[in-house]
C-alpha positions as CSV (number, residue, x, y, z in Angstrom):
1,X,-85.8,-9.9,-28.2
2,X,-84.6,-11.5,-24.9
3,X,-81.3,-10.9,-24.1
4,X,-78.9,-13.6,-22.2
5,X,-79.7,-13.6,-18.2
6,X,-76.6,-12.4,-16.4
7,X,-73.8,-14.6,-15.5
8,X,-73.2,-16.3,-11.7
9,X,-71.1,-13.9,-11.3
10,X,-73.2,-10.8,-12.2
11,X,-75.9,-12.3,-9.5
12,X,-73.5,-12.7,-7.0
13,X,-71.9,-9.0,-7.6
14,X,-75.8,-8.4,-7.6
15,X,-76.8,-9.6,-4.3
16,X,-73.1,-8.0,-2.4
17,X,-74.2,-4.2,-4.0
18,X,-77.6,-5.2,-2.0
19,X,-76.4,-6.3,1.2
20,X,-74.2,-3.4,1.1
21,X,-76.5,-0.6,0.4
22,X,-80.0,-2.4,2.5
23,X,-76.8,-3.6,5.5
24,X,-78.5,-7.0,5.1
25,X,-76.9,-9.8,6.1
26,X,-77.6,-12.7,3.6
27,X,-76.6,-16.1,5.0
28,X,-74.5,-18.3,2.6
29,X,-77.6,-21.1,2.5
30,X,-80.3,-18.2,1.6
31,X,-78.1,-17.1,-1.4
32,X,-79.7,-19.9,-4.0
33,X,-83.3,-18.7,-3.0
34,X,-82.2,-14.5,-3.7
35,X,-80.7,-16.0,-7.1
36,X,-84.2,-17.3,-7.8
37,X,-85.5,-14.7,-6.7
38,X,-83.8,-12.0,-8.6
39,X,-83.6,-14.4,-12.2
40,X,-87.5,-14.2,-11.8
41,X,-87.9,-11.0,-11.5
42,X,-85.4,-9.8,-14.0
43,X,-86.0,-12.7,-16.5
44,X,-88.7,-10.3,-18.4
45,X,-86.2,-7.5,-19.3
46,X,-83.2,-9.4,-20.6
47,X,-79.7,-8.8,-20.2
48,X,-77.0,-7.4,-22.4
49,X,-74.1,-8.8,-20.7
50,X,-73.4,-9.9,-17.3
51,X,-72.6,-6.9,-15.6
52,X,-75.6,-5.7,-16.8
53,X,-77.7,-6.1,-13.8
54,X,-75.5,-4.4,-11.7
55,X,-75.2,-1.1,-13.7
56,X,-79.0,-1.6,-13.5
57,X,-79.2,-1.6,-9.8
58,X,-76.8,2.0,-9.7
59,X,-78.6,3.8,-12.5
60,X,-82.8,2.4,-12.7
61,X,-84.1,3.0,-9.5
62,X,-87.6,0.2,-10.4
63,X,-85.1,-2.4,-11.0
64,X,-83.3,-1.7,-7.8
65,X,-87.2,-1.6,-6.0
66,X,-87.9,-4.5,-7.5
67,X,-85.7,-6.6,-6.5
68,X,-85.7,-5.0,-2.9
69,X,-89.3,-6.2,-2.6
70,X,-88.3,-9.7,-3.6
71,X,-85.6,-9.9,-1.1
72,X,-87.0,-8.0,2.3
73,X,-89.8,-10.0,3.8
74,X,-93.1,-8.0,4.5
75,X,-94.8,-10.6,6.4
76,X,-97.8,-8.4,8.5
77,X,-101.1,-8.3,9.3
78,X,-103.1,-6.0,11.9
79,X,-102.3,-6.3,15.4
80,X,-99.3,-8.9,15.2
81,X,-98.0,-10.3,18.4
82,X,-101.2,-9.1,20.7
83,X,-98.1,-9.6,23.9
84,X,-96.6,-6.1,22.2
85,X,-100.0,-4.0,22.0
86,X,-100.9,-5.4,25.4
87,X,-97.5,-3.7,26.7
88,X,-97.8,-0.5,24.8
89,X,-101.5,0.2,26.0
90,X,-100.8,-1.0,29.9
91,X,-97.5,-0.4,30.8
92,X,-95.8,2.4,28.3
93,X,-98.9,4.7,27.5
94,X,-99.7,5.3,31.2
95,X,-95.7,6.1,31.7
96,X,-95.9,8.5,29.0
97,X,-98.7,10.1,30.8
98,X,-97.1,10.6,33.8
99,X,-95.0,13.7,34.2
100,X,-96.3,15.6,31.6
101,X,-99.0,18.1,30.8
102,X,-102.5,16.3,30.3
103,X,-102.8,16.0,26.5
104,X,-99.7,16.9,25.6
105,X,-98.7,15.2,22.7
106,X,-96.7,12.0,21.8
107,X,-94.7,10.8,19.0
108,X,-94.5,7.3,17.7
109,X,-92.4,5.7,15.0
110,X,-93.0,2.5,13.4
111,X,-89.2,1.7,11.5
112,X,-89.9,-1.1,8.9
113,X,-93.7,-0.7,8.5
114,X,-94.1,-2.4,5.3
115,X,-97.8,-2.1,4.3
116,X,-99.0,-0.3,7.2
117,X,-100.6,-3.0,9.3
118,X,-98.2,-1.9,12.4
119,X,-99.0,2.2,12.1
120,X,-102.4,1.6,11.8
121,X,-102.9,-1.0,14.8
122,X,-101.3,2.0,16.7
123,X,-103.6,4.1,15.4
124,X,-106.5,2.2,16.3
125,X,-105.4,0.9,20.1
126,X,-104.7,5.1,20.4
127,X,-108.3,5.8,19.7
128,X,-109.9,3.2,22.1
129,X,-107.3,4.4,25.2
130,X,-108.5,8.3,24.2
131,X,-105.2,9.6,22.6
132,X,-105.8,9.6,19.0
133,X,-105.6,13.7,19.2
134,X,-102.4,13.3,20.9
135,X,-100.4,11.2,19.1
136,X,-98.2,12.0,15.7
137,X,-97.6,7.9,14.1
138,X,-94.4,8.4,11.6
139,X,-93.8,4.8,9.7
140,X,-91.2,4.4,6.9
141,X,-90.0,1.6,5.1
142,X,-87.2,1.1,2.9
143,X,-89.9,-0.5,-0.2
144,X,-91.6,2.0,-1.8
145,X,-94.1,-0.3,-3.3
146,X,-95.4,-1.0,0.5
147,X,-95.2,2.7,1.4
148,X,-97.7,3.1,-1.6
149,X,-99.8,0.2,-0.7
150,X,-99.8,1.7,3.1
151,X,-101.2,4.9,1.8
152,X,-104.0,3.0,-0.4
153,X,-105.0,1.1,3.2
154,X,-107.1,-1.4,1.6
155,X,-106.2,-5.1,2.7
156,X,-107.4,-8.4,2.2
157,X,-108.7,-11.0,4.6
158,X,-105.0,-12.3,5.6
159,X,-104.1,-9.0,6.7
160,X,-107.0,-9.6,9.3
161,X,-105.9,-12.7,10.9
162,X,-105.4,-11.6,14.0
163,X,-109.0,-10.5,14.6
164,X,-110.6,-13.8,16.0
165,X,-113.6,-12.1,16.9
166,X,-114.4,-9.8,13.6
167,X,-115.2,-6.7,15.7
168,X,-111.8,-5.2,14.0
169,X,-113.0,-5.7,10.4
170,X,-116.7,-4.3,11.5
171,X,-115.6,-1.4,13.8
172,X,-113.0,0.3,11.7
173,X,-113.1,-1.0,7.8
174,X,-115.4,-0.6,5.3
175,X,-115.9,-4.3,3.1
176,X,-115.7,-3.9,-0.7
177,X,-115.7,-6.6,-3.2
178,X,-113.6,-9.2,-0.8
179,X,-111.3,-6.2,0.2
180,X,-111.3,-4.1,3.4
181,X,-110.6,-0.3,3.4
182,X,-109.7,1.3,7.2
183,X,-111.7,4.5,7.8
184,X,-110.1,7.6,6.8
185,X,-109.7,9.0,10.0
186,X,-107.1,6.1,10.7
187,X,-105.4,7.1,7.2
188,X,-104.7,10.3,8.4
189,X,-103.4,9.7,11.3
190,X,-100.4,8.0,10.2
191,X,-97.6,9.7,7.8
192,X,-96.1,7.3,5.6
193,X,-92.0,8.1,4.8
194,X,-88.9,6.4,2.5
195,X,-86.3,5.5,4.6
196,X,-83.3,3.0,4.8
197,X,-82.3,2.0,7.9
198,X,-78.6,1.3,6.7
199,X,-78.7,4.8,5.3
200,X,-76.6,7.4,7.5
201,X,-80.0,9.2,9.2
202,X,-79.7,11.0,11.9
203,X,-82.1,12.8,14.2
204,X,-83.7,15.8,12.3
205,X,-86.6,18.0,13.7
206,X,-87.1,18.6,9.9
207,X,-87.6,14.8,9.2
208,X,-89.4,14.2,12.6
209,X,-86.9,11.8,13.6
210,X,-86.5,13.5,17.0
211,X,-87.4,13.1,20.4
212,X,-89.7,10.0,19.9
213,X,-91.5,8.9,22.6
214,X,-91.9,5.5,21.5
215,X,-90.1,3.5,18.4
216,X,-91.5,0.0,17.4
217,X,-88.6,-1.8,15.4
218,X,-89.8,-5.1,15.0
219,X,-88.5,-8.3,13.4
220,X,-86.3,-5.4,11.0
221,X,-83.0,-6.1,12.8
222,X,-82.9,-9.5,12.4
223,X,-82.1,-9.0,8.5
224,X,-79.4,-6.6,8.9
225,X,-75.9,-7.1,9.1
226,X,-73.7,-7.1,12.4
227,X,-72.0,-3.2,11.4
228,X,-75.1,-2.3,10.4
229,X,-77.4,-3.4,13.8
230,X,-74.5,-1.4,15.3
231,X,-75.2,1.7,13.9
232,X,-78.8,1.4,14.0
233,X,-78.7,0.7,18.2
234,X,-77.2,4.1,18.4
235,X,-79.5,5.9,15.9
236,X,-82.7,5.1,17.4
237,X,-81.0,6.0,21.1
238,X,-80.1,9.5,19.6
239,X,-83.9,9.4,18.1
240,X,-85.3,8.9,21.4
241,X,-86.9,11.8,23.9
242,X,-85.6,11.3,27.3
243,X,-87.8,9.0,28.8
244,X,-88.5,7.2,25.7
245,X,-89.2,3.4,24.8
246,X,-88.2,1.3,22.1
247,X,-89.2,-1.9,21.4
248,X,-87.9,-4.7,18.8
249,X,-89.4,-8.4,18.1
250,X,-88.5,-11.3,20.3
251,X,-85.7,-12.8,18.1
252,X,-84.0,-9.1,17.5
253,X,-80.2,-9.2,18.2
254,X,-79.8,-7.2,20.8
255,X,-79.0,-3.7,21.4
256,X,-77.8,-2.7,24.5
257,X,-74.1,-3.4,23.4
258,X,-74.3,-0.5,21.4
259,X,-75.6,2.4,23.2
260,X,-76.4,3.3,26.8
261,X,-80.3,2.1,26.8
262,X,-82.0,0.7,30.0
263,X,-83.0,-2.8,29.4
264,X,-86.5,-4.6,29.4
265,X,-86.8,-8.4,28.9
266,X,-90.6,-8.9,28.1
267,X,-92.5,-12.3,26.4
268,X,-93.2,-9.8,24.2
269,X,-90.0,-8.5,23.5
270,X,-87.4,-6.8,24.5
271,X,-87.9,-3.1,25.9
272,X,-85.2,-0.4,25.8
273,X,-85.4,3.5,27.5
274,X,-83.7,6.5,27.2
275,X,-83.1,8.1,30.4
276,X,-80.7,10.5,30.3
277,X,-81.9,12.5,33.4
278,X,-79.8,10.7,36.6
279,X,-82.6,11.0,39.4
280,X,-85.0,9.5,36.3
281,X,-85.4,6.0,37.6
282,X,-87.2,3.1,35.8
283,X,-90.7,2.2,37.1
284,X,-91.3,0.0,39.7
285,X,-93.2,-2.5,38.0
286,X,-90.6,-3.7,35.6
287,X,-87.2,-5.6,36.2
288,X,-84.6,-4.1,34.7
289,X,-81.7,-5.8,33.6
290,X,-78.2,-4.1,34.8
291,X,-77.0,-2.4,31.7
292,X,-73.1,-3.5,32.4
293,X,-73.3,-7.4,31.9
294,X,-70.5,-10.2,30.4
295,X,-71.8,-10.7,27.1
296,X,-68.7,-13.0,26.6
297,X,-69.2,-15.5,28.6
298,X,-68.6,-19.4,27.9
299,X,-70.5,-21.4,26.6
300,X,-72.6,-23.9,29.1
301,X,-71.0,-27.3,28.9
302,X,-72.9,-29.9,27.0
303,X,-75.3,-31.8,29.0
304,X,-78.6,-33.2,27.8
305,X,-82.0,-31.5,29.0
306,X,-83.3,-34.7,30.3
307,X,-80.8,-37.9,30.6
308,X,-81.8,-41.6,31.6
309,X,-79.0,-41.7,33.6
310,X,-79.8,-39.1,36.0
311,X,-79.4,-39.3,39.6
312,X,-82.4,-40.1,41.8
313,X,-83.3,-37.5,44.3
314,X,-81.9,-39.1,47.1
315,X,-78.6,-39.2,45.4
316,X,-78.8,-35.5,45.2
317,X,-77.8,-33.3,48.2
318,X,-80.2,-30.8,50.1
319,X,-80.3,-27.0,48.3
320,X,-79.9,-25.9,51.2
321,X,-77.7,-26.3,54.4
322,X,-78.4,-26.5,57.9
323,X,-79.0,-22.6,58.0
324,X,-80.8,-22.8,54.8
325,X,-78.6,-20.5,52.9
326,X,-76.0,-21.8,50.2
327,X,-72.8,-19.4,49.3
328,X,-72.9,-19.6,45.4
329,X,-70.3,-21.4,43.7
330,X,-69.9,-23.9,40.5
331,X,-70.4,-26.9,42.7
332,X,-73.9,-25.6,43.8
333,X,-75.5,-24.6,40.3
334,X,-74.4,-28.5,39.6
335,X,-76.1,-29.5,41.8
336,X,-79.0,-27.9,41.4
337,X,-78.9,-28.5,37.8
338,X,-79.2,-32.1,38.7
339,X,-81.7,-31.7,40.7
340,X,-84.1,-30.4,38.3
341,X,-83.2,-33.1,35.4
342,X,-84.1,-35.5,38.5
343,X,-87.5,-34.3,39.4
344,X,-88.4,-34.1,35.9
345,X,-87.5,-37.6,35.1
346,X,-89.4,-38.5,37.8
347,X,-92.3,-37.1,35.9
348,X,-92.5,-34.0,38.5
349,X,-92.5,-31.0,36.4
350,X,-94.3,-28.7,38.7
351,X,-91.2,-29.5,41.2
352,X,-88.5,-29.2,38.6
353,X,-90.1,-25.8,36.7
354,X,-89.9,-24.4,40.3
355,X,-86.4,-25.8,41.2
356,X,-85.1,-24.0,38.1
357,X,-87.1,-20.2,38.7
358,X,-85.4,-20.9,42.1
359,X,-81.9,-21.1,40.7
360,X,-83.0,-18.0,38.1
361,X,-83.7,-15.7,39.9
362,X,-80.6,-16.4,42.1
363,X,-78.5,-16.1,39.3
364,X,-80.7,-14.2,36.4
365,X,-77.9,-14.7,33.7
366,X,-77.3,-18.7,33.9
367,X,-77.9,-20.4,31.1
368,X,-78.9,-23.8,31.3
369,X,-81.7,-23.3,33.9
370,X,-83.6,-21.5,31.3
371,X,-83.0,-24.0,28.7
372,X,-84.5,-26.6,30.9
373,X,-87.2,-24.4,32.1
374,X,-88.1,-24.5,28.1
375,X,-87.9,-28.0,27.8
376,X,-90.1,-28.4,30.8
377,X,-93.1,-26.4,29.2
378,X,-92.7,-28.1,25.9
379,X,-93.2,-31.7,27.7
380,X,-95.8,-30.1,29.7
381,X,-97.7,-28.7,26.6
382,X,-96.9,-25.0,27.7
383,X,-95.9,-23.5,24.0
384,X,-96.0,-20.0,24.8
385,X,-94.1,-20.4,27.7
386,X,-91.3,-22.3,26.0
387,X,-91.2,-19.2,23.4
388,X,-90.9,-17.3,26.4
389,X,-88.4,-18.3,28.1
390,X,-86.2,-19.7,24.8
391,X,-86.0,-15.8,23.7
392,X,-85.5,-14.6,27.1
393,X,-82.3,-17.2,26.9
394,X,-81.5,-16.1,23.3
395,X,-81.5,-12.3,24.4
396,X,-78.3,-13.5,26.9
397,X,-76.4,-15.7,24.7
398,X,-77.9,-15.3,21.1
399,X,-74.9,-17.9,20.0
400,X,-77.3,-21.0,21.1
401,X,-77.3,-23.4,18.4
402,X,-79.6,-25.8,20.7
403,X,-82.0,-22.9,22.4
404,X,-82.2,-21.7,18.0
405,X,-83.5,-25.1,17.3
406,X,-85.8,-26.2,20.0
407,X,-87.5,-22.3,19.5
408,X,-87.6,-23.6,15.7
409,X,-89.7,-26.3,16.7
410,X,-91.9,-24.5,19.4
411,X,-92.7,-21.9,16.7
412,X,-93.3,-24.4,14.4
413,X,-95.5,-26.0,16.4
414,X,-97.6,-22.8,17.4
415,X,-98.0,-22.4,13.3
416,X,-95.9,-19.4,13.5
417,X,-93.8,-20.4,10.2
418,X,-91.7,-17.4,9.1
419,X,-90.5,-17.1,12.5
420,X,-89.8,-20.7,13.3
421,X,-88.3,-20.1,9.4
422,X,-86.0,-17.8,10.6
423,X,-84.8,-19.9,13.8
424,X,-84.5,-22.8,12.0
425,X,-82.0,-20.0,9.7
426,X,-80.0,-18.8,13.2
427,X,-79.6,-22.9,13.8
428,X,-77.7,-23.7,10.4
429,X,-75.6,-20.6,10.4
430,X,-74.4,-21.2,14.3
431,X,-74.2,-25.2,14.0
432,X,-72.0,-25.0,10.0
433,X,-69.2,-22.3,11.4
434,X,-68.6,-24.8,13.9
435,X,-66.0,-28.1,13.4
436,X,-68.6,-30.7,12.3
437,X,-67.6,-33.3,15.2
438,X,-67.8,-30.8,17.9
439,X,-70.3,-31.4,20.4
440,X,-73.2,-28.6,20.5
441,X,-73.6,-26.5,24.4
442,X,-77.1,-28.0,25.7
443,X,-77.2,-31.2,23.7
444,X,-77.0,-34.8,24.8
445,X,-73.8,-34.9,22.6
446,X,-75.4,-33.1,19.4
447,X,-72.5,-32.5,17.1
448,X,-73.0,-29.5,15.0
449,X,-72.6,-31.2,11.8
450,X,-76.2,-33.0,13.3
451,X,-77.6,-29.9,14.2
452,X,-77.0,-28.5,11.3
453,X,-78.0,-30.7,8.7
454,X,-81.6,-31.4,10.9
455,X,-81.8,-27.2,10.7
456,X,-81.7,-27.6,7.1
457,X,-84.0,-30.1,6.6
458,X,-86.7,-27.9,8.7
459,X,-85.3,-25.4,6.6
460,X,-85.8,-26.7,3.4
461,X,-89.9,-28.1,4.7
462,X,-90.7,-24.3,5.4
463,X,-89.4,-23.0,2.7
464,X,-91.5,-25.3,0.3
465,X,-94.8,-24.6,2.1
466,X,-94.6,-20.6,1.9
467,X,-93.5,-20.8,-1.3
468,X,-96.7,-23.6,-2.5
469,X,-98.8,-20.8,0.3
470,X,-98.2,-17.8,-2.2
């Protein structure tokens, strides 16, 4: 017999024990979906009153995995993000092999592996570069269900869809019935491991979770909660070997708040390093970022990226002086600022995307240049770019209702969905804790009542098309 479903009340005591024990942080508009998601799969078993579900989740540990694997998101496929690989094999592989013994060995961890397709991408890009004998691949995941299905490594077609050219499918995986199963060699490469991020780990030689040359967490901290990221930042730092890398998804909050890494800005992310050692410097190749920064700042002033009433270049003083140096000051960035809106309303985008490097890399942290940069590939038909530099300005100020949306609709236009998903998700929740009349930083007068309601809407669209995709 089929007993009541619990009440409101029991979902909602439901979804706070989960946040609390996975430290993920729920957004007040994705609370109806987890209710859906939790009545459906609960609906089957019945309920006996309406705390009922939550004595379930403390005491039967398949109703707490079940409904962990219908509120994390496991969206991966084999090589993801090709930007990230690229980095791994060129620039952090060869600085692992410098300054040690030749084939001493490495050890990787993939945090939030889901069903594999990470670990196993690093265990295939480790065999063509020569270090598949060198290299230990740890990858845990707080759902049990995709540790199990990690182990099994057999995958459909989707998980594949980064493979344009079909060499991955016919080099490493053997086809059965519709299905492809990687080569055991790959398999065993790779040890699969229950962990919870949120969960008070520490570095253990007995767990392995020590001196790790390299840890991928991507597009993990993004769910979790604002104590929670906290604590993680400093975990992986005490998980790292001197000298080692971590690297977290393009829309990760950032870390560097947290714990004393050296910092990385990438397209493909954002790169942190342990160096411990104080004649250790960073390598030549790559900028880093000074680790003591203002993460407070203000908020730009609201100005549209483009505006019909911009001044004409010859309204617009000279960059430079008569010794062709400026001294920096508000007045100047103005002016520059103005300068690029007027050389792209003048349909000279080459001009104006140079005008703004320019004031870049004289002042790496401003704001606003980079927004407009952004704007200039979109209109230009430069996606990738956009995404570039949108998550580059997102890593400085993550509070950017505007720079959220407009990397919404980049993303959305690349056919990226769950990440222009998730932007679209940073948009509402920035634009609806803000007075509904006030004007949005970056907006031709935007209020955030605006902002947020079109955030929703894109919202909404998304959310209908993945769920009509599965």
């Amino acid at each position: 017999m089929i007993r009541s479903l619990p009440s409101s009340a029991g979902i909602d005591s439901a979804i706070d024990y989960l946040q609390d024990r996975l430290g993920l942080l729920i957004p007040p508009d994705r609370r109806a979906e987890i209710e859906k998601r939790i009545q459906r799969t609960i609906a089957i078993r019945g309920m006996a009153d309406p705390d009922w579900l939550l004595h379930a989740l403390h005491t039967d540990e398949a109703m707490f995995e079940a409904l962990v694997n219908e509120i994390t998101v496991g969206e991966t496929y084999f090589f993801r993000d090709p930007a990230s690989f690229e980095l791994i094999q060129k620039t952090i592989l060869p600085d692992l092999d410098r300054g040690r013994p030749a084939g001493a060995p490495i050890h990787i961890w993939s945090a939030g592996c889901a069903t594999g397709e990470e670990a196993y991408s690093l265990a295939i890009l480790l065999e063509e570069e020569g270090w598949a004998e060198r290299a230990h691949i740890l990858a845990t995941d707080i759902s049990r269900d995709a540790l199990h299905k990690a182990r099994a490594a057999v995958y459909g077609p989707w998980a594949l869809r980064g493979d344009g050219s079909g060499q991955l499918a016919d080099r490493y995986f053997m086809k059965d019935a519709g299905r492809f199963r990687l080569a055991d060699r790959f398999r065993s490469r790779v040890s699969f491991r229950y962990l919870n991020l949120a969960s008070e780990f520490r570095p253990s030689p007995k767990d392995g979770l020590t001196r790790m040359d390299l840890i991928l967490c991507r597009n993990v901290l993004i769910y979790l909660d604002a104590a929670t990221t906290q604590a993680v930042a400093r975990r992986l730092f005490d998980c790292l070997a001197d000298g080692g890398w971590l690297l977290t998804g393009p829309s990760d909050p950032p870390l560097w708040p947290y714990a004393p890494y050296k910092t990385v800005i990438t397209a493909a992310g954002v790169l942190y390093r342990r160096i411990d050692q104080a004649d250790l410097q960073p390598m030549a190749e790559t900028k880093i970022l000074p680790k003591v920064l203002d993460h407070a700042r203000p908020a730009a002033p609201p100005r549209a990226a483009f505006r019909p009433d911009a001044p004409q270049l010859a309204d617009i003083p000279s960059p430079s002086g008569p010794t062709g140096r400026r001294k920096p000051g508000a007045n100047n960035q103005n002016i520059d600022l103005a300068l690029i809106r007027a050389l792209a309303d003048q349909g000279k985008i080459s001009a104006a995307q140079q005008a703004a490097e320019e004031v870049i890399r004289r002042v790496p942290l401003s704001v606003e240049p980079r927004y407009l940069l952004a704007t200039l590939a979109l209109a230009d038909g430069r996606t990738e770019e956009a995404i570039t530099s949108l998550r580059q300005l997102l890593y400085i100020n993550p509070s950017l209702a505007a720079a959220h949306m407009m990397l919404g609709m980049a993303l959305l236009g690349k056919g990226d969905l769950m990440a222009a998903r998730r932007a679209f998700e940073n948009t509402f929740a920035l634009s609806a804790e803000r007075p509904e009349q006030e004007i949005v930083p970056l907006t031709d007068g935007e209020t955030a009542g605006d902002l947020a309601r079109a955030a929703k809407r894109q919202f909404d669209q998304l959310l209908s098309s993945l769920e009509e995709a599965i």
